[in-house]
LOZARO-32084 format. One record per residue (C-alpha): x, y, z. Coordinates in steps of 0.25 Angstrom, whole numbers, plus 5000, padded with zeros to 4 digits. Layout:
<sites>
XYZ;...
</sites>
This chain:
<sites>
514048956079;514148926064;515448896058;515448906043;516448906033;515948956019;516848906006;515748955997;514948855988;514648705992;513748656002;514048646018;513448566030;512948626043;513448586058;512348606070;513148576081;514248506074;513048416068;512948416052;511548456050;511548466035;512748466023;512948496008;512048626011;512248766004;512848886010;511448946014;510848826018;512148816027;511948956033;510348946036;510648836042;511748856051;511048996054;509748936059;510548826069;511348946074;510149026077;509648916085;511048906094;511648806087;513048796081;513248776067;514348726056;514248746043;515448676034;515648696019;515948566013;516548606001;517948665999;517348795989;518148915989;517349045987;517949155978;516849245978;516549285993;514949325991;514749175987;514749146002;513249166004;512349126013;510849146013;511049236001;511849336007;513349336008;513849286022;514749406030;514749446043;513549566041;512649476034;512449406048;512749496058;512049416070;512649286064;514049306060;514949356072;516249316062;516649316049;517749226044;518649286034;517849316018;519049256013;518449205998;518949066001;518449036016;517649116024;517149066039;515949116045;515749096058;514249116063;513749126078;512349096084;511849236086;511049206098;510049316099;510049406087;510649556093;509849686087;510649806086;511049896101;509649986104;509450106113;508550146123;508550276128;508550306143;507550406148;507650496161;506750586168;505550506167;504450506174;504450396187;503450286187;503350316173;503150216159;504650256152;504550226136;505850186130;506250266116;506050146105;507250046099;507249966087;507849826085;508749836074;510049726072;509449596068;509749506056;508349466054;507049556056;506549386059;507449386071;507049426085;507849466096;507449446112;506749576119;506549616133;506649716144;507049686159;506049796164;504649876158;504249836144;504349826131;503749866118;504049816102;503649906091;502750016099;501749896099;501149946112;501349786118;502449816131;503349686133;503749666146;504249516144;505549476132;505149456118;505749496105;505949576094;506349606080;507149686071;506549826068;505449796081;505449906089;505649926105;505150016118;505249976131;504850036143;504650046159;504150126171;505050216176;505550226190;504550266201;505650346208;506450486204;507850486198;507850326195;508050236183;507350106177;508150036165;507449956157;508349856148;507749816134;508449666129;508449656113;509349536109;510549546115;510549706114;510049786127;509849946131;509249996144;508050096144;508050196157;507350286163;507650366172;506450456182;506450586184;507050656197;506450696209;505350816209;506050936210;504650946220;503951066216;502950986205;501750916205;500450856195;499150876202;498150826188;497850806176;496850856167;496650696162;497250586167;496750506155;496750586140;496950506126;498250546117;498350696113;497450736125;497950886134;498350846148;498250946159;499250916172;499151016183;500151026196;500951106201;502451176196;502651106184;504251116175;504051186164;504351116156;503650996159;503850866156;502450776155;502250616153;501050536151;501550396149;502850436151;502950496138;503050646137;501850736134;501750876126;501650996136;500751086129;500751186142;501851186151;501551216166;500351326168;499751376180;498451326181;497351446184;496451406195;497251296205;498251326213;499351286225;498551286237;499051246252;498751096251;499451086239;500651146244;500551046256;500550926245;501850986240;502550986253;501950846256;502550766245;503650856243;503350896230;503351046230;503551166236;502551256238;502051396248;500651426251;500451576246;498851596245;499151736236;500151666227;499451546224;500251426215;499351376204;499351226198;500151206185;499551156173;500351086161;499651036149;499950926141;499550846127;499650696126;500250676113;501450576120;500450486124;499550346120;498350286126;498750196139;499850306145;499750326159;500450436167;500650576167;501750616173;502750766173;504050746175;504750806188;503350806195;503450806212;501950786216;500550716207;499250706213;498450616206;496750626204;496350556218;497150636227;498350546227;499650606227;500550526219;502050566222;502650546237;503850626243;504550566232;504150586220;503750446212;503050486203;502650596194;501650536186;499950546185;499950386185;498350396182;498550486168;498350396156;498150396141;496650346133;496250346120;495450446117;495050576110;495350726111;494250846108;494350986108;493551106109;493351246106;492251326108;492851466101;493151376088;492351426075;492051266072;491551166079;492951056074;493250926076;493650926090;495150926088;496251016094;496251086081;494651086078;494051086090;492651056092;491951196098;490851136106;490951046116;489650966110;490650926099;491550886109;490550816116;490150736106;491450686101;491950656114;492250506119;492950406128;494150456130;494050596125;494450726130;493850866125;494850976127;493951126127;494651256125;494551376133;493451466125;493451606125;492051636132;491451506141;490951396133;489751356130;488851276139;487851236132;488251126126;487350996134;486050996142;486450906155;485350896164;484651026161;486051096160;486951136147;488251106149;489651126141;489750956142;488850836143;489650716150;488650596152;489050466159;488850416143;490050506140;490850456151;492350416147;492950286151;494050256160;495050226151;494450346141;493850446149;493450586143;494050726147;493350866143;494550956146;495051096145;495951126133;497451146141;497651266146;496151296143;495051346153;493651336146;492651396152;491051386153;490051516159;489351426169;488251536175;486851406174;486851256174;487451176182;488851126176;489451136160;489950986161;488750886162;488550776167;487450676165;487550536171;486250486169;486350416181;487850356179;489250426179;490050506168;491350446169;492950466163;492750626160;493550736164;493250886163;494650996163;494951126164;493351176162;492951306169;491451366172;491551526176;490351606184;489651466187;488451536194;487451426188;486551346196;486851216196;487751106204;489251086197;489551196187;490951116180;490350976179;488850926183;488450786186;486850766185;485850656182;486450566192;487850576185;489150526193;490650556189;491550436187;493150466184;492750616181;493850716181;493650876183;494650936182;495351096182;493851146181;493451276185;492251336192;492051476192;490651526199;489751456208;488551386205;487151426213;486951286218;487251186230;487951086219;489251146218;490051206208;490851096202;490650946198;489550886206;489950726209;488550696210;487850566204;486850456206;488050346200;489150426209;490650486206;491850406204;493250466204;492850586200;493850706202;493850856203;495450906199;495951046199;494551096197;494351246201;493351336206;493351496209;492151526216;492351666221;491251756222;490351656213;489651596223;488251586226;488251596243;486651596243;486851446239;487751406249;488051266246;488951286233;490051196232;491051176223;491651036221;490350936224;490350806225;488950746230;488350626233;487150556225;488050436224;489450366227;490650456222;491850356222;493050466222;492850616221;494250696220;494250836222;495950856220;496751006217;495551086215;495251216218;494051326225;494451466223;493551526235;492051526236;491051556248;489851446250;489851286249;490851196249;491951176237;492151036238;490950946245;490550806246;489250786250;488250676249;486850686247;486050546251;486750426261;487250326252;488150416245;489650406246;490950466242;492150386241;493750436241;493350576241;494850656239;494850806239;496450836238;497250966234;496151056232;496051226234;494651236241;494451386245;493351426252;492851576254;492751606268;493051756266;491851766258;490851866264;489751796256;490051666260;488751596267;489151466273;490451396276;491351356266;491751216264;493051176259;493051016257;491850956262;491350806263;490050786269;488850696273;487650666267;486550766267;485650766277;486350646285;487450706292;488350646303;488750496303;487550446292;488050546282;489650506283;489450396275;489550496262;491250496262;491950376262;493150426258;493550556258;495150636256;495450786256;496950796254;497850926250;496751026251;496651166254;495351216260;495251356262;494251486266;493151386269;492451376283;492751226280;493951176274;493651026273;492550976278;492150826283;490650796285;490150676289;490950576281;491450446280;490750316285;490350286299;490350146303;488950096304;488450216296;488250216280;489550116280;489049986288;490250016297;491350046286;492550116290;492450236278;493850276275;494550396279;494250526276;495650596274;495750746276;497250776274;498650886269;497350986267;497651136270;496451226277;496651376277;495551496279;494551396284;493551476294;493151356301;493851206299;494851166289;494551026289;493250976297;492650846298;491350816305;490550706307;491850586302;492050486303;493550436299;494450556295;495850586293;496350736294;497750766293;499050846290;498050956286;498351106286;497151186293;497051326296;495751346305;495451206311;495351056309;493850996314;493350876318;491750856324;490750746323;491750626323;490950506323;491050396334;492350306330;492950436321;494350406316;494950536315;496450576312;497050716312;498450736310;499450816306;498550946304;499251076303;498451196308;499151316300;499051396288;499051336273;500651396272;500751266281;500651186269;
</sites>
């Protein structure tokens, strides 16, 4: 405390703890002084030493400006009387400097398990911009001036700085987390509060990406989305540009509604004649900056994510894509109907694909719009065939930029595939094309000959962290390659994934051929995770619509997930000419029985409905056998799983010539088979229904 008696002109002496520390010095000198020893906790006297009596009150200045209460306002807690003879001033040692009252705004109906962002306060109230006042949170982070640094230990700030604070929100329903911000001596309390419980009829199967740059379209697809809907990535709210659509070619199928019952998440009856389709709802990250993770709808019951995992339990914890994230990058368009080739934005688009190709790098995504006749496919010679698109292992993305060639929202371009072999090419050069995605394209009449009319790997060319995703095959190719993407390659596949893709095959098949299949994915080398999950075969008659199948021992196939899929054979079809598989897994060729089990190491068929085939899912030889292709390791299971079999004329599921397998709470319609077990065979089978798909 300073206790000071001012009587105007004359010269005073100053008192640290009732020690003089100086005499006969002027007012202001007084005043600095006593100030600085106050600020640093001490207390202070400052005695005039002459009798002077003041008439004119604006003589009683200190460091050039006159001394009342609201010159100081963190110093003087009392003013004595401004008598013009006397006046005393008492000053108080402030302690730490207090800013001005500040207000953080709770937020409720937030997402659970999700990054909450406060609303942004400024420090206002201090004497001095030089001054700094104590900061610190008791939960999460924070951040001064939108520097992008997150502070989670105490620091300080200044007048004018400004503040955010942040922290995850709860991981359960219905629950708050109260985050306290500390500035000074002032404090406020940031809450957020999650959303309720699903109302359980919703649920996000994918996405069209999981990683886009800023001002990229996002595709989400699931089933009975609110309309309106409310979308996140990062927790921060995206722009809808298309509420909740049904999506043309996929649909509700038996399995599916079994997952719904399962987890609790909706409500669903089985009705083959008034089938439900997916949703769609499309979005534009303009809300967003590079490093966000997490897409997430708010209310949602039920997310699959892209390995076949499903996130939410019987109680909902999460609603969130946890793998959806935000790069740096670029955004291209094209129209092929445009008078003018542009410069490739939304507004100018490019109007060849060569264009597009060109421009393209890591990172990228080219969006094409639908055109009014198919597009043209002769754009790149790949291996002996033109093709719309060129992706060489040199053209690969990167994992924390990777490239997208996507579908314009709500867009279905389309390409005449009747010769060649495929309209996306891929050329590895003996490596792998790596970090792409391909969405929403659609090849019609595919009568050409040729193995893989969507996307082609040739020249010893794997896939590593592709995505295809929503495709559509119309027609059937003439060759024992199959129709789709072919995960072929001398390098091998890595985590390569087939989602929501779809193929009509009704009366476009070829029967003289008899080995056409749909979705292939072949040996040549190691494929490290394949995932075929929540697509669909609209019937056809010959081969096999999802088939993997090695070609020379010392191939493998690792983790291995076939989930949520519609596979529909054709056994009604007079012209089929040989049985119809539905999901098969198979040896090598021309070493059946133990030797060729050592193809599948790892192998789960989940939430699939298999139906018209002669055989649903099929198991052929798989998995190691100790002292066999393995040197005696125990090969993990192969788990066959919540599948529906209906209209099957033979088996629904079958395995023959295993080794290890699970097969349980399936729903089969014709008959469960198991032959050829080899010797010390670890077989489970349990909880199977025999019954019709309305048992789901």
């Amino acid at each position: 405390m300073i206790s000071f008696t001012a009587k105007g002109q004359g010269y005073y002496r100053v008192l640290v703890d009732n020690v003089e520390i100086s005499k006969h010095v002027t007012e202001r000198e007084a005043l600095e002084s006593a100030v600085n020893h106050v600020n640093n906790g001490l207390d202070v006297r400052v005695i005039h030493d002459y009798e002077v009596q003041v008439k004119d009150p604006s003589r009683r200045d200190f460091l050039g400006v006159a001394l009342t209460c609201s010159t100081y306002p963190m110093l003087l807690s009392a003013c004595g009387s401004e008598d013009d003879a006397m006046s005393t001033i008492t000053f108080v040692n402030p302690g730490i400097p207090t800013p001005d009252p500040f207000t953080l705004i709770d937020q409720i109906n937030v997402g659970v398990g999700s990054q909450i962002e406060s609303n942004s306060i400024t420090v206002t109230g201090l004497y001095s911009a030089t001054v700094t006042v104590p900061i610190s949170v008791d939960i999460g982070q924070y951040e001064i001036n939108n520097n992008g640094i997150w502070h989670t230990e105490p620091g300080t700030v200044k007048l004018n700085d400004t503040v955010i604070v942040r922290h995850q929100s709860s991981p359960s329903n219905s629950t708050s987390i109260p985050q306290t911000l500390t500035i000074g001596t002032q404090q406020d309390t940031f809450t957020s509060t999650t959303i309720s419980a699903a109302t359980g009829n919703t649920a996000i199967f994918f996405t069209s990406l999981l990683s886009a740059p800023p001002n990229s379209y996002v595709t989400i697809f699931g089933y009975n989305f609110s309309n309106p809907a409310t979308v996140r990535v990062g927790g921060k709210i995206q722009t809808v540009i298309n509420q909740a659509y049904d999506d043309p070619y996929l649909t509700m199928h038996p399995a599916l509604i079994k997952l719904g019952h399962d987890y609790n998440a909706y409500d669903l009856t089985w009705n083959p004649s008034a089938q439900v389709p997916y949703q769609r709802i499309d979005i534009l990250l303009d809300n967003v900056v590079s490093g966000d993770t997490g897409l997430q709808i708010d209310g949602v019951a039920l997310v699959t994510d892209e390995t076949g995992s499903i996130l939410n339990s019987l109680i909902r914890e999460s609603d969130t894509v946890t793998s959806f994230k935000v790069h740096t990058g670029n955004t291209w368009f094209v129209d092929e109907d445009a008078i003018s080739n542009g410069s490739g934005t939304e507004a100018n688009p490019f109007n060849t694909l060569v264009s597009a190709n060109a421009a393209i790098s890591n990172g990228d995504v080219v969006y094409i719009k639908e055109t009014i006749n198919p597009m043209n496919l002769s754009n790149f010679n790949v291996n002996g065939d033109q093709v719309a698109w060129s992706w060489a292992s040199a053209e690969s993305g990167t994992a924390s930029q990777p490239n997208a060639l996507c579908a314009y929202p709500n867009h279905y371009p389309k390409w005449d595939r009747t010769t060649g072999a495929g309209i996306i090419g891929m050329n590895g050069g003996g490596a792998q094309v790596s970090y792409m995605t391909i969405f929403g394209l659609e090849v019609i009449d595919a009568t050409g000959t040729g193995s893989g009319q969507m996307a082609q790997t040739s020249n010893a060319c794997g896939q590593n962290e592709c995505r295809h995703v929503a495709c559509r095959c119309v027609g059937f190719g003439n060759f024992s390659g199959g129709t789709w993407s072919n995960f072929a390659g001398g390098p091998g596949s890595n985590n390569s994934r087939v989602l929501g893709c779809s193929s009509d095959l009704t009366g476009k098949a070829q029967p003289e051929q008899g080995m056409c299949h749909v979705w292939y994915a072949v040996g040549n080398g190691v494929l490290n995770g394949c995932f075929f999950l929540h697509c669909r075969n609209e019937r056809h008659n010959v081969g096999r619509v999802i088939q993997a199948y090695g070609h020379n021992l010392g191939e493998e196939l690792h983790n291995f997930h076939v989930s949520f899929c519609n596979i529909e054979g054709a056994k009604d079809q007079v012209s089929q000419q040989q049985p119809v598989g539905g999901i098969m897994i198979s040896h090598t060729d021309g070493v059946a029985g133990q030797n060729g089990g050592s193809w599948v190491k790892d192998a789960h068929m989940e939430y699939n409905t298999v139906s018209g085939c002669s055989t649903g899912i099929r198991i052929w030889g798989t998995n190691a056998v100790p002292g066999v292709g393995e040197g005696g390791v125990l090969a993990p299971d192969v788990i066959v799983t919540n599948n529906v079999g209906y209209d099957c004329s033979t088996q629904d599921i079958w395995a023959d010539e295993y080794y290890r397998i699970i097969v349980s709470n399936n729903i089969y319609e014709t008959a469960l088979q198991f032959d050829f077990a080899i010797d010390g065979t670890f077989t489970t089978s349990i909880n199977n229904t025999n019954g019709p798909p309305t048992s789901a």
